[in-house]
Legacy VTK file of the C-alpha trace (Angstrom):
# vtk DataFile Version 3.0
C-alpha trace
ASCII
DATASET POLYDATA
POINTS 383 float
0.000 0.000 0.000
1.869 3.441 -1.035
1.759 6.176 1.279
-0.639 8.166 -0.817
-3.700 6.092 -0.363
-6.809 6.520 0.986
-5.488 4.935 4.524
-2.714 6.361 4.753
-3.272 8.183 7.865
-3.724 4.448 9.696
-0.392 2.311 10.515
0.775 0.398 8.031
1.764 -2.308 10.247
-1.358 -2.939 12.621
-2.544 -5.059 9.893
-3.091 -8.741 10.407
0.473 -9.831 9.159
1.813 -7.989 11.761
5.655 -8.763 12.393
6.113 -10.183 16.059
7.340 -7.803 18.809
10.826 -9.324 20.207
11.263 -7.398 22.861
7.826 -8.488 24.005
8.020 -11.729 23.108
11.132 -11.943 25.099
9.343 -10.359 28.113
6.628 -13.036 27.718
9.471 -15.849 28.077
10.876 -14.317 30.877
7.432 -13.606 32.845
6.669 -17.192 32.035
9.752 -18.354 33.679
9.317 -16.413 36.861
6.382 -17.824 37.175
7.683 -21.086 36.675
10.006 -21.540 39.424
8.534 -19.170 41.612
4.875 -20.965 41.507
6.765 -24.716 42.593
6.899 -24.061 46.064
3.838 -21.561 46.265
0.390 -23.056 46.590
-2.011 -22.387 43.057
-3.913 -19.220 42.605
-7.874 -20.545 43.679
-8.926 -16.599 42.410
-7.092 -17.252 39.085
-7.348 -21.259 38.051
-6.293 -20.597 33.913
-3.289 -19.286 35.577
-2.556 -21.705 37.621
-3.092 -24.680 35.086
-0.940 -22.964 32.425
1.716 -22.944 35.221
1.380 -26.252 35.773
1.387 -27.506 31.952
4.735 -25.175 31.309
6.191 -26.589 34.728
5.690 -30.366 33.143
7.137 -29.288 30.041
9.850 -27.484 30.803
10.456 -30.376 33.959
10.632 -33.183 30.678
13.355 -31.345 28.266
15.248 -30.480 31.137
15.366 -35.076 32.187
15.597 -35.294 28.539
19.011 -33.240 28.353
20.153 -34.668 31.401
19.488 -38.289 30.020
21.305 -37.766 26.721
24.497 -35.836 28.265
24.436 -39.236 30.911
24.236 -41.831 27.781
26.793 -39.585 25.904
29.131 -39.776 28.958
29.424 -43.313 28.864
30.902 -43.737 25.339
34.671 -44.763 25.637
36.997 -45.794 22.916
39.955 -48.612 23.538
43.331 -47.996 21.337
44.423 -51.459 19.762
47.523 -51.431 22.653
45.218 -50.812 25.498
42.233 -53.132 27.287
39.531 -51.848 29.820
38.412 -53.590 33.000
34.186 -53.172 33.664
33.545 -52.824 37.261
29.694 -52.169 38.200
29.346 -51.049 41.699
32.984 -51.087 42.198
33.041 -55.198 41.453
35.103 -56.590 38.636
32.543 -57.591 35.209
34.317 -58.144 32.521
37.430 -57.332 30.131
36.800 -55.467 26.928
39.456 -54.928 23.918
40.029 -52.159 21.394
37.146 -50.287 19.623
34.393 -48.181 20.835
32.080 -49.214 23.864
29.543 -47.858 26.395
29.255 -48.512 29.624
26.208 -46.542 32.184
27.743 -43.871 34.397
27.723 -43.869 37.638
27.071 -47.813 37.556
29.592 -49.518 35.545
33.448 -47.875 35.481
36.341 -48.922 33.493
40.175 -48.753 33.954
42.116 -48.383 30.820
45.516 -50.069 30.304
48.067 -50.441 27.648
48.720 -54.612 27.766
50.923 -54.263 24.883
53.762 -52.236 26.575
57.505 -53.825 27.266
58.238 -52.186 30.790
61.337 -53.717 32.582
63.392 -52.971 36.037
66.722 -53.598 37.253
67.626 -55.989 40.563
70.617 -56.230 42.148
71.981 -58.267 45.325
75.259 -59.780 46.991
74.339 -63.489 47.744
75.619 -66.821 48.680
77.347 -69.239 46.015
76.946 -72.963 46.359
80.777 -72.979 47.299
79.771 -70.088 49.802
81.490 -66.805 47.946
79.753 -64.098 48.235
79.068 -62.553 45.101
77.291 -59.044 43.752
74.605 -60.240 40.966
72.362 -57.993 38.939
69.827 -58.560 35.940
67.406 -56.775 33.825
63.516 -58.031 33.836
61.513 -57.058 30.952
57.935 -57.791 31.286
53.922 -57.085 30.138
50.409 -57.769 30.864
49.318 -60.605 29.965
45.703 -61.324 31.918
44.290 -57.439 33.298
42.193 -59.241 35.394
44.692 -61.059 37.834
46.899 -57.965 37.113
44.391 -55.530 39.267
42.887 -57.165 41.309
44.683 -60.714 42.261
47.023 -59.009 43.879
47.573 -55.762 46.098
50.728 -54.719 44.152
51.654 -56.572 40.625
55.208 -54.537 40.150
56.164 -55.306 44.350
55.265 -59.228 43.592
57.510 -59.391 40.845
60.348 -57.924 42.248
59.951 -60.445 45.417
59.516 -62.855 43.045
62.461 -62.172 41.380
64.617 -62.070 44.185
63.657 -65.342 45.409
64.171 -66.995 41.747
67.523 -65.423 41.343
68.623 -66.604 45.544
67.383 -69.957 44.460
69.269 -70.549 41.127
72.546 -68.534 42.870
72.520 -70.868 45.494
72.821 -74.036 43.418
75.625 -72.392 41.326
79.517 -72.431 42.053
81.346 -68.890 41.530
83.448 -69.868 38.580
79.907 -70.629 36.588
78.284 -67.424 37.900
81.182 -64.845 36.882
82.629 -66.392 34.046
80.824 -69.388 31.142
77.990 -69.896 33.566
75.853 -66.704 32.887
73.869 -67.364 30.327
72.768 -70.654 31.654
72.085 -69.095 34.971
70.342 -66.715 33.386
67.972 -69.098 31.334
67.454 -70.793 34.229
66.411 -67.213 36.747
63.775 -66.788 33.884
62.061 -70.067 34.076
62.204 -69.738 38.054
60.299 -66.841 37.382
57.535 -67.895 35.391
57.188 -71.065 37.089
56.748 -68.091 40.693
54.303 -65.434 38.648
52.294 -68.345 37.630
51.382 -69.579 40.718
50.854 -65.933 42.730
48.507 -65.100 39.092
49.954 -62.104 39.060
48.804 -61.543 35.638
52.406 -60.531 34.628
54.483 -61.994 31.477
57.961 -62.250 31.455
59.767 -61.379 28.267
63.031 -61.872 29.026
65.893 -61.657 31.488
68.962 -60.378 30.996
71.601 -61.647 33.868
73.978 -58.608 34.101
78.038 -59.298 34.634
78.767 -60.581 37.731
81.332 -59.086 40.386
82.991 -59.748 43.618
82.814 -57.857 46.691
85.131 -54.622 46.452
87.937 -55.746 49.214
88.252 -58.856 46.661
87.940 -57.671 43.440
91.432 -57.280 42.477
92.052 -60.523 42.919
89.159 -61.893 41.120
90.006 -60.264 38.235
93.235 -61.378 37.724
91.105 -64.904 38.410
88.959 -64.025 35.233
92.038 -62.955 33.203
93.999 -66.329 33.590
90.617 -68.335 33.092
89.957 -65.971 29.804
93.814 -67.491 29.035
93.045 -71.080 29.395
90.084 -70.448 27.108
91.943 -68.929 24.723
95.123 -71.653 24.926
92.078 -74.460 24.626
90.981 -72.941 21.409
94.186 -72.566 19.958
95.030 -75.784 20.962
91.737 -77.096 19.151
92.615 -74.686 16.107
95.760 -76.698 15.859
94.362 -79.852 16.525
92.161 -79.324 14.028
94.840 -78.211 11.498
96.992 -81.058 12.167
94.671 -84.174 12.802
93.461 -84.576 8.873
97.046 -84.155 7.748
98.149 -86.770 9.600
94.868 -89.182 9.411
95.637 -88.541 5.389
99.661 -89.350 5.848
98.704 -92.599 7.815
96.076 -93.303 5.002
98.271 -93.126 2.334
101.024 -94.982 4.186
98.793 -98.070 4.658
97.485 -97.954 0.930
101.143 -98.031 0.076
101.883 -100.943 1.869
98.868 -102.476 0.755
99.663 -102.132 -2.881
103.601 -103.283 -2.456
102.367 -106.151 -0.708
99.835 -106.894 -3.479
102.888 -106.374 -5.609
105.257 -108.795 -4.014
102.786 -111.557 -3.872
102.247 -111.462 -7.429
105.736 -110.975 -8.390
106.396 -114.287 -6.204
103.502 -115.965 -8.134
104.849 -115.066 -11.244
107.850 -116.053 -10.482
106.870 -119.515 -9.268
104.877 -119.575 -12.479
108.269 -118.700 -14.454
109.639 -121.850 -12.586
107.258 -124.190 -12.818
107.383 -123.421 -16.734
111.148 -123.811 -17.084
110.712 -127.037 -14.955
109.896 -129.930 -17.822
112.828 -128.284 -20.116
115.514 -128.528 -17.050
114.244 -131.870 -16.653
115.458 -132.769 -20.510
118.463 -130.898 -20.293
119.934 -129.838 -17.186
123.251 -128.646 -17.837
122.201 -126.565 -20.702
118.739 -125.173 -18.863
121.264 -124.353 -16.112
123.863 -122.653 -18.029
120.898 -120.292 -19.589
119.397 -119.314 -16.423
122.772 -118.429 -14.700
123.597 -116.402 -18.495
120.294 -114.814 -17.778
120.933 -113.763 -14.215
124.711 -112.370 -14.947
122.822 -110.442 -17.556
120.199 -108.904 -15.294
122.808 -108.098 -12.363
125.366 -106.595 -14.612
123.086 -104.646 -16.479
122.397 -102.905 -13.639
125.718 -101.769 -13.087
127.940 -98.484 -13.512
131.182 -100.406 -14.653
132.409 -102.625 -17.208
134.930 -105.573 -16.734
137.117 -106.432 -19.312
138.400 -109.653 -19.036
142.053 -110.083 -20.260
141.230 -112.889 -22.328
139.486 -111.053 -24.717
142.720 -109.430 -26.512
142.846 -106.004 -27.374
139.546 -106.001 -29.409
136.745 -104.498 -27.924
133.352 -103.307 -29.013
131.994 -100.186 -27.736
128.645 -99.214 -28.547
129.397 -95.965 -30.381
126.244 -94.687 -30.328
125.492 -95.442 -26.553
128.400 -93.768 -26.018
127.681 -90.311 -26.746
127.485 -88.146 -23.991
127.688 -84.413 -23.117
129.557 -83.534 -20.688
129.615 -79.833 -19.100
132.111 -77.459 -20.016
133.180 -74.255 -17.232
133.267 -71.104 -19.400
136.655 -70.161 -17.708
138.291 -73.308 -18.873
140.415 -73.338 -22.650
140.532 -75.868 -25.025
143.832 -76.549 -24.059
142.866 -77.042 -20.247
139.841 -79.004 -21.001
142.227 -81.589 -23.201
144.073 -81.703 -20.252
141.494 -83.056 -18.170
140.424 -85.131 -20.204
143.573 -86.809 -20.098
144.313 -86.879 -16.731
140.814 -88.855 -16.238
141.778 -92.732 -15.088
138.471 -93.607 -16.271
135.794 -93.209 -19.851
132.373 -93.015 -19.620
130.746 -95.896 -21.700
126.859 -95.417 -21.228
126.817 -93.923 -17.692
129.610 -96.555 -16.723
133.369 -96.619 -15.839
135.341 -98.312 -18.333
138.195 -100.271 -16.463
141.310 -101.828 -17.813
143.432 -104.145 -16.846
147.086 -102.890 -16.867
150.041 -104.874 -16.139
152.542 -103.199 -14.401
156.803 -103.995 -15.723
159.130 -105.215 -13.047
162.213 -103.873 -12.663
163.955 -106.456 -15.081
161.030 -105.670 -17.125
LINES 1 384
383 0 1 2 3 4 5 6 7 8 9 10 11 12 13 14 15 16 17 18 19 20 21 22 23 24 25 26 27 28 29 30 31 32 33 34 35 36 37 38 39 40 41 42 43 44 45 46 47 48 49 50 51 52 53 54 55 56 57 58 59 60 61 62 63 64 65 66 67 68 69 70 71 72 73 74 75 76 77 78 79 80 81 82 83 84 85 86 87 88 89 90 91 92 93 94 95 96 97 98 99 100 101 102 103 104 105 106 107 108 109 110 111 112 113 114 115 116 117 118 119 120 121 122 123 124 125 126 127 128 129 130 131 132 133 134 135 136 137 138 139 140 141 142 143 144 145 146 147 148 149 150 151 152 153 154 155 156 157 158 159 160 161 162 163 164 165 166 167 168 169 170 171 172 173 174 175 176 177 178 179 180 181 182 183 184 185 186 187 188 189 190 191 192 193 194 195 196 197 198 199 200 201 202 203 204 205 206 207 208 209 210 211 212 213 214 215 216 217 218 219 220 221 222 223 224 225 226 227 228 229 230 231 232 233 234 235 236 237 238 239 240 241 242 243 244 245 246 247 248 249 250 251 252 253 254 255 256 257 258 259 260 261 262 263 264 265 266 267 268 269 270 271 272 273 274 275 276 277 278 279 280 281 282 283 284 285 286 287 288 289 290 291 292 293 294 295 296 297 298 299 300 301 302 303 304 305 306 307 308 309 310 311 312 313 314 315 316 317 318 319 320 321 322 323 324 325 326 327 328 329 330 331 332 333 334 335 336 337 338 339 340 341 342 343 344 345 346 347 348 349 350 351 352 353 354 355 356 357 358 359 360 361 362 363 364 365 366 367 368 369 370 371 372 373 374 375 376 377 378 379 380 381 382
């Protein structure tokens, strides 16, 4: 509607689609509250009874968001989330329910509680104590326990204190195994076995207390002697670390040397073996040689026997460096020219005419690797 109409003298907005009035609307809400709380505790209006049951609707309304909030913030309370390392122990009314793992979960407030711990962490301590050797030395022993959670339940709430338990428990594995263990094995070669065995002490301990408590692993820690000792014990340790190390050389050479001579002896008895194998048959063979020249020395006996001895001068002279010339044979001989060649080594600093010279001077030729002897005949003095 413009200004210039007919009505324009009346307000433009006391029309039916009248805006709202915050500020009264606001005063309403406020009013309405007032009356709220201040009509719980007064009795109802008898003079005014619209009043009073508008009160009392508002009152019920306003009562039922206000639980309805209050529920929603409780249920949203309880909603808890478990990482994958960690596990939660349900306890309704303070009593142990049950043991949930990672992921989301929801519990009631203020009747079931949780405790949240990480299972999955490695947490270790130290322990150290002099005790009592089986061949009664005192000694200073220390090791390293690493450890987790393995049950939460027996963790919490089996005993009063899971860490104190363990470290009791510990000391009484490690007194035990100490005890049956001589000082030599605990300080020097023994550790790792005494070790080994503190660990399964300890398991074999946690598992009956159900401490809830997993061992990982024990490390035993070098062993020492008391201080007023110690000088002494280490110069103990150093010769024992010297008969270690003379043993393994010892086995080094042992090992070195053992095949070598197994082999040697091996070879040895295969030799053997073979020239026995070769005299036997060289004796059969020869008793076969004999038995064959038997039927012809039976025929002819002289001449058989004048062959074989021919034969065995033969074989024996053969084999030697010199050569007999009888003096029946005259002054012919026959040398084997062309056996006879051989080279003999001449010194650079000698001359032709020296090396004629010893030549002649020689007493003895060379006649296929063999001295050539004659028989001289030496003139009397009437001669």
């Amino acid at each position: 509607m413009g200004w210039n109409e007919p009505d324009k003298g009346k307000d433009p907005w006391s029309g039916k689609n009248q805006p709202p009035d915050l500020d009264e609307a606001l005063k309403k809400l406020q009013a309405r509250l007032k009356r709220v709380f201040a009509g719980r505790g007064s009795a109802p209006d008898n003079n005014n009874p619209e009043h009073s049951k508008d009160s009392i609707g508002n009152s019920g309304l306003l009562g039922g968001m206000l639980l309805l909030v209050v529920f929603i913030l409780w249920a949203l309370s309880g909603i808890f989330i478990v990482d994958p390392a960690e596990q939660a122990a349900i306890l309704r009314f303070g009593k142990y329910k049950e043991t949930v793992g990672p992921g989301p979960h929801w519990i009631p407030r203020f009747i079931d509680s949780k405790m949240v711990v990480n299972v999955d962490r490695v947490s270790d301590y130290s322990y150290s104590a002099q005790m009592l050797t089986q061949d009664e030395n005192l000694v200073s022993v220390s090791l390293a326990v690493q450890y987790r959670i393995g049950d939460l339940e027996e963790y919490l709430f089996n005993v009063a204190d899971a860490e104190e338990s363990l470290q009791q428990a510990t000391s009484s594995a490690l007194r035990q195994v100490v005890g049956t263990k001589t000082l030599d094995e605990i300080i020097t070669e023994g550790r790792e076995a005494w070790g080994n065995n503190v660990q399964d002490t300890l398991i074999k301990i946690l598992a009956q207390y159900k401490t809830g408590i997993i061992i990982v692993n024990v490390s035993p820690q070098p062993a020492r002697a008391p201080e007023n000792v110690q000088d002494a014990f280490d110069d103990a340790i150093k010769a024992q670390e010297d008969e270690k190390r003379f043993k393994e050389q010892a086995y080094a050479y042992q090992a070195r040397v053992i095949p070598i001579a197994q082999g040697n002896a091996k070879r040895i008895m295969e030799e053997a073996q073979a020239y026995g194998k070769q005299v036997v048959l060289k004796a059969k063979g020869d008793v076969a040689e004999f038995l064959a020249i038997l039927p012809e020395y039976i025929k002819s006996p002289g001449v058989t026997s004048e062959r074989m001895y021919l034969d065995a001068m033969q074989e024996v002279l053969t084999k030697s460096s010199k050569i007999i010339v009888d003096g029946k044979a005259g002054n012919l001989l026959y040398l084997p020219l062309d056996k006879m060649t051989t080279t003999l080594p001449v010194t650079p600093a000698l001359s032709d005419k020296q090396a004629e010279a010893a030549m002649d001077n020689k007493e003895s030729n060379l006649v296929d690797g063999r001295e050539l002897i004659r028989q001289t005949l030496r003139q009397g003095r009437n001669g």
